[in-house]
N, C-alpha and C positions, 0 to 999 in steps of 0.2 A: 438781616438777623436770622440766627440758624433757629429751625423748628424747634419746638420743647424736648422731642425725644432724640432729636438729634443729640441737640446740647447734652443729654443725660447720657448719652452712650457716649461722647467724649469723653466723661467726667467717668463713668466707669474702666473704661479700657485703663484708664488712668491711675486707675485707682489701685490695682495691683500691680504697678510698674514691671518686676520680675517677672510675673508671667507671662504678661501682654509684652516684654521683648525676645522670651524665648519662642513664644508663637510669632510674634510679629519676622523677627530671625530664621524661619524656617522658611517662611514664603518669601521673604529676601531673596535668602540664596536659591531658591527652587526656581524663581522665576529668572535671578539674575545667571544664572547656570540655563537655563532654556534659551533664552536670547544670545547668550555666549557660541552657544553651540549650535542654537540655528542658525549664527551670522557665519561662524567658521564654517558649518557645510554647506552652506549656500555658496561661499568663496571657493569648495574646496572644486563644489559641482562644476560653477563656473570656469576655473581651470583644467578640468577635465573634459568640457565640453569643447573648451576651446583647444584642446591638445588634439584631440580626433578634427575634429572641421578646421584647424588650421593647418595640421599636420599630415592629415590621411586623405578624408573624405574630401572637403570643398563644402562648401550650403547647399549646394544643389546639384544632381547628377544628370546627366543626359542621356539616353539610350534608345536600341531601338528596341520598340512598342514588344513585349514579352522577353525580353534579354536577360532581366534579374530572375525569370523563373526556367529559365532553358541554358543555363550557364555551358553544356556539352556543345552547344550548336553557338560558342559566343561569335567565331569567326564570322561565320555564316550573315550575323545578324550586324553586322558593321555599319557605320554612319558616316557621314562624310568629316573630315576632319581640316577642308581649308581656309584660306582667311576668308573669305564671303559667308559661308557658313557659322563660322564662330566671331565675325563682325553682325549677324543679325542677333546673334544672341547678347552679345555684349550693348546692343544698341535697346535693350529695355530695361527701363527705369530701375536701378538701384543698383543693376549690375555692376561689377568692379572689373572683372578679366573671365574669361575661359581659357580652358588648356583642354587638349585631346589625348588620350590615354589608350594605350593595347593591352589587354590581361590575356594571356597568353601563359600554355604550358610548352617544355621546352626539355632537350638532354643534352645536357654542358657535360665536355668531355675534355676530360685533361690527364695528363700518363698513364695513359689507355684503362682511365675509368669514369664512365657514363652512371648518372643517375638520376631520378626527375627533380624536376624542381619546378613552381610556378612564375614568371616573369611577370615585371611592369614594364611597360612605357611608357615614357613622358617625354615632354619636351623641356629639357634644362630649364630653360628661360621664364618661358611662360608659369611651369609647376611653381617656381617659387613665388608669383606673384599670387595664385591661388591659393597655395596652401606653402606660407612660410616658413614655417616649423617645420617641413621636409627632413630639411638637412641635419636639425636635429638628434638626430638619432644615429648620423653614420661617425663613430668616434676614431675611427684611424683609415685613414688615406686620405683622397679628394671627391668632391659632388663633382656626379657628371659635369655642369657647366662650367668644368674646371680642369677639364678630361677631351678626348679623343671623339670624333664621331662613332669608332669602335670601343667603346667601354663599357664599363658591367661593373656593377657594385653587388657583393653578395654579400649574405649574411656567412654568421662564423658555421655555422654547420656545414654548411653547402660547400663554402671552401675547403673546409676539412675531410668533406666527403671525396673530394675532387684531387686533396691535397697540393693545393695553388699557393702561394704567398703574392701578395702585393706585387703590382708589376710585371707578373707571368700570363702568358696569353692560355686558349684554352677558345674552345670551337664549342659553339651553339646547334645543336640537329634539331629542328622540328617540320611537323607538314603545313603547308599554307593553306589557303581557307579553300583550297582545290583538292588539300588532302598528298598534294607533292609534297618529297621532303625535299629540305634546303637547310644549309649549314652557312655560315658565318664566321669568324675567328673576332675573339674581343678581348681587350685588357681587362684583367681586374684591377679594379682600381680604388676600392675602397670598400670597409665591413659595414655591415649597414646593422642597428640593434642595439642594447644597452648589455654590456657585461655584466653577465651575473645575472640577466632578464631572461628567459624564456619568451621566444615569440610563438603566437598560436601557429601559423606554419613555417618551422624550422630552414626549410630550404627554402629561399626565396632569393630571387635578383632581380635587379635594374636595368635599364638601360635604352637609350637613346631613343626616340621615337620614330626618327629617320631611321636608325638600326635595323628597329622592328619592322616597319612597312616595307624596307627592301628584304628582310628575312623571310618576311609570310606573304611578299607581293602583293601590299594593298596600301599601294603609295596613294594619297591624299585620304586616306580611310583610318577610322580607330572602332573601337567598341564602347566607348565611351569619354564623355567630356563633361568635366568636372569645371564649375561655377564658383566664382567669387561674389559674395554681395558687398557693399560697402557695408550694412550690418547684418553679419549676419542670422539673428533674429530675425530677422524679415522675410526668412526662406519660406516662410507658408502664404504670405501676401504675395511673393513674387511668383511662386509656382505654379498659379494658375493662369498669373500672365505669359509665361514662358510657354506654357502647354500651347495655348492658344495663339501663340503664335508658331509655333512648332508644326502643327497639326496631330492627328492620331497617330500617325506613324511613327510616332517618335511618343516617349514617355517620359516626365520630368518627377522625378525622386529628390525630397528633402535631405539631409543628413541624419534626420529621426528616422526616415525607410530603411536607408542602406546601413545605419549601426543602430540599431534598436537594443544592441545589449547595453549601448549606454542607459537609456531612458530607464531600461530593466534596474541596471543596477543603482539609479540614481532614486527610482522606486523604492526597493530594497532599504537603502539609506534614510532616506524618508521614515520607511515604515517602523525600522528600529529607532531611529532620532523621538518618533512619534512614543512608542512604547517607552522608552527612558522619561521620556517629558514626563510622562502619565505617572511614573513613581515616584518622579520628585514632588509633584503636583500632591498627587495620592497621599503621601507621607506629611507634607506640609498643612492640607486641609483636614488629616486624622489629628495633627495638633491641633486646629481650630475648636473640634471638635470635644476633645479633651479639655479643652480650657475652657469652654461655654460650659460643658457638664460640670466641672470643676465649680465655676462662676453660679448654675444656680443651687448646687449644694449649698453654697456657703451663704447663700442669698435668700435662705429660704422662709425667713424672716421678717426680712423689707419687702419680698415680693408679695405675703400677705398684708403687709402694712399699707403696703399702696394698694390691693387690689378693696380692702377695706373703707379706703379713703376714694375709691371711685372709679381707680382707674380701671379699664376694660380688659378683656382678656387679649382681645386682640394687639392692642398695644402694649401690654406684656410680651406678644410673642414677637413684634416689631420692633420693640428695643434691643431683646437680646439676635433680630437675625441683624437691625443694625451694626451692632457694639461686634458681630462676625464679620459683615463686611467691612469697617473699617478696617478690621485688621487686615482684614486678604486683601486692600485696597491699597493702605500702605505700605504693605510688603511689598507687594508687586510692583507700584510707582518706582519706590526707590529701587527695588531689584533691577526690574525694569533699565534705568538710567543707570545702575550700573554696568548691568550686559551691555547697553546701548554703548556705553564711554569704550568698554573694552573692543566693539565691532567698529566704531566710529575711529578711533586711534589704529588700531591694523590694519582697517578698510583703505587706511591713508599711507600709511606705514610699508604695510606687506608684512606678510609672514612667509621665513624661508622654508622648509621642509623637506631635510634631505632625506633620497629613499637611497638604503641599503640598495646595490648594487647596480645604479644612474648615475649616469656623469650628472646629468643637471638634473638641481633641487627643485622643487615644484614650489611654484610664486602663489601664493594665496591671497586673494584681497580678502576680507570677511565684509558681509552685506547683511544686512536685515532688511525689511519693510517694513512701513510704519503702520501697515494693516495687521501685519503680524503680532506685535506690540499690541495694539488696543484691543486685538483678540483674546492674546491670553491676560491682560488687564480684566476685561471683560469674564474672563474665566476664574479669575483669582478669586474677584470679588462675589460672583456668583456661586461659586463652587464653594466657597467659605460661606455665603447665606445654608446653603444646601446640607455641610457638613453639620452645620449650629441649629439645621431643621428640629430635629428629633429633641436637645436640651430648650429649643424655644420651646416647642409645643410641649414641653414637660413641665416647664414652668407657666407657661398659660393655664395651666389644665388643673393647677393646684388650688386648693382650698381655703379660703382667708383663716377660718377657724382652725383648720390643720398647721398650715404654713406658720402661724401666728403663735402656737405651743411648740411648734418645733427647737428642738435643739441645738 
């Protein structure tokens, strides 16, 4: 059986049906809009994190011990790159694959015009087992593992710089980690990039990792090797084991080290998601607030009448922060389970989202946590006590013999 004042602040909120739905209606939508859209950016993060680490980085990077802060001396600082090497890595707990990588600068030269450009190398085979989503991005010709041990995929720039088409060869000049130049001849064989996307460095190319090692003479050797986890979330439990069995000479980077503008901008995202919550919140509880001042105007009467007949002040001001929380309690419930029905069906569903100027639309799941929810449940309901503070304690504070002649 519910409390006395319980019961009574039922029977009020109730009591002015129209009011009590147009507040009750604010904090619906306030909260059922905060769940909505925390569950869509949480889906949207989750496919962005997974576009970089399936696509670029890997979970985990490998190098040698100072190599991400001396990037002019990458050559220099090389690791080994054969199967014994990257079977011990692969041989600890969670691993999925490794693959071995050359970053390397370079001057591709095609109808006698030279201009820089930065290269990768991989190894066809293995890159896709690391980082899937590779190929993604190259929309017209072939992926190397589909190409010549002489092949090269560039971006649109770079070819246009070069002005190559598809299929035409074109010569590679750089120095090897001795500081010799050496040249090479390769196909282009494919653009790498979204039309209509700007990449942060325009000139870039691909190509082979046998290419590279006989180009810069550092056969069995890379600059770095890039890690598969089976989840990869687990990059920060596995790193430590990886380190240690590495030893110091070598240095093991998460995929939060090597792209931290993710994290940045997933921050950012956060922080305005956080600010919008805050004015729907804000606006929603200024209704509370309004409706309880509202409530003891008109109250001004009966709240002498009971305080006449005994009741305390204190449970005056407990009814009316009651008769608040219910409202922000049942807003938010059903708000709540509404966001929840709308993350719950897309979560399952997908949502497609084409981007202006991408071949492929970005797959959304939407996610919430159920800690999330009884957070701001918890906030609704409190933050509506808090707004209805000031009309409680205004009505506690009243006079029986005042309240009582009141009009």
């Amino acid at each position: 059986m519910l409390p006395p004042l319980l019961r009574i602040a039922f029977r009020n909120v109730l009591r002015n049906r129209r009011r009590s739905l147009i507040t009750f209606s604010a904090v619906f939508l306030a909260l059922g809009i905060m769940v909505s859209i925390r569950g869509f950016l949480n889906g949207l993060q989750a496919t962005i994190r997974e576009s970089v680490v399936l696509g670029q980085t890997g979970a985990l990077q490998v190098h040698r011990t100072g190599f991400l802060k001396s990037v002019s001396a990458s050559l220099d600082l090389s690791i080994p790159s054969d199967d014994a090497f990257l079977a011990k890595i692969t041989a600890i707990p969670g691993v999925k694959e490794a693959t071995a990588r050359i970053m390397f600068g370079g001057m591709p030269n095609a109808n006698d015009v030279s201009t820089a450009a930065l290269f990768t190398a991989m190894d066809p085979r293995r890159e896709l087992t690391v980082c899937p989503r590779r190929n993604e991005m190259i929309y017209r010709g072939k992926a190397l593992k589909d190409s010549g041990p002489a092949a090269a995929i560039l971006s649109p720039e770079l070819a246009a710089s070069l002005g190559i088409k598809l299929g035409q060869k074109a010569t590679l000049l750089t120095g090897d980690r001795d500081g010799v130049m050496n040249a090479l001849d390769f196909e282009f064989v494919g653009e790498y990039g979204q039309p209509g996307l700007p990449l942060p460095d325009k000139k870039l190319g691909f190509v082979p990792l046998a290419f590279a090692q006989e180009l810069l003479r550092m056969e069995g050797r890379a600059t770095e090797i890039a890690v598969a986890l089976h989840r990869f979330e687990d990059a920060e439990k596995v790193k430590p084991v990886l380190q240690a069995t590495l030893g110091p000479e070598y240095e093991v980077s998460t995929w939060h080290d090597v792209a931290a503008y993710i994290d940045d901008a997933i921050a950012t995202q956060n922080f305005i998601l956080n600010l919008i919550a805050g004015v729907f919140l804000f606006v929603a509880l200024l209704g509370i607030a309004n409706t309880m001042l509202m409530s003891v105007l008109e109250r001004t009467r009966e709240i002498g009448t009971m305080m006449s007949v005994g009741v305390r002040r204190r449970q005056i001001l407990t009814l009316f922060l009651l008769e608040a929380s219910l409202l922000g309690l049942a807003g938010g419930v059903l708000g709540s389970i509404a966001g929840g029905g709308f993350v719950l069906y897309y979560g399952h569903k997908g949502m497609i989202l084409p981007i202006p100027g991408m071949l492929a639309p970005l797959h959304v799941f939407p996610l919430v946590s159920a800690g999330y929810i009884l957070f701001i449940l918890g906030l609704a309901a409190g933050g509506a006590a808090l707004a209805a503070l000031w009309p409680s304690v205004r009505a506690s504070r009243m006079r029986p013999v005042e309240a009582l002649s009141a009009v």
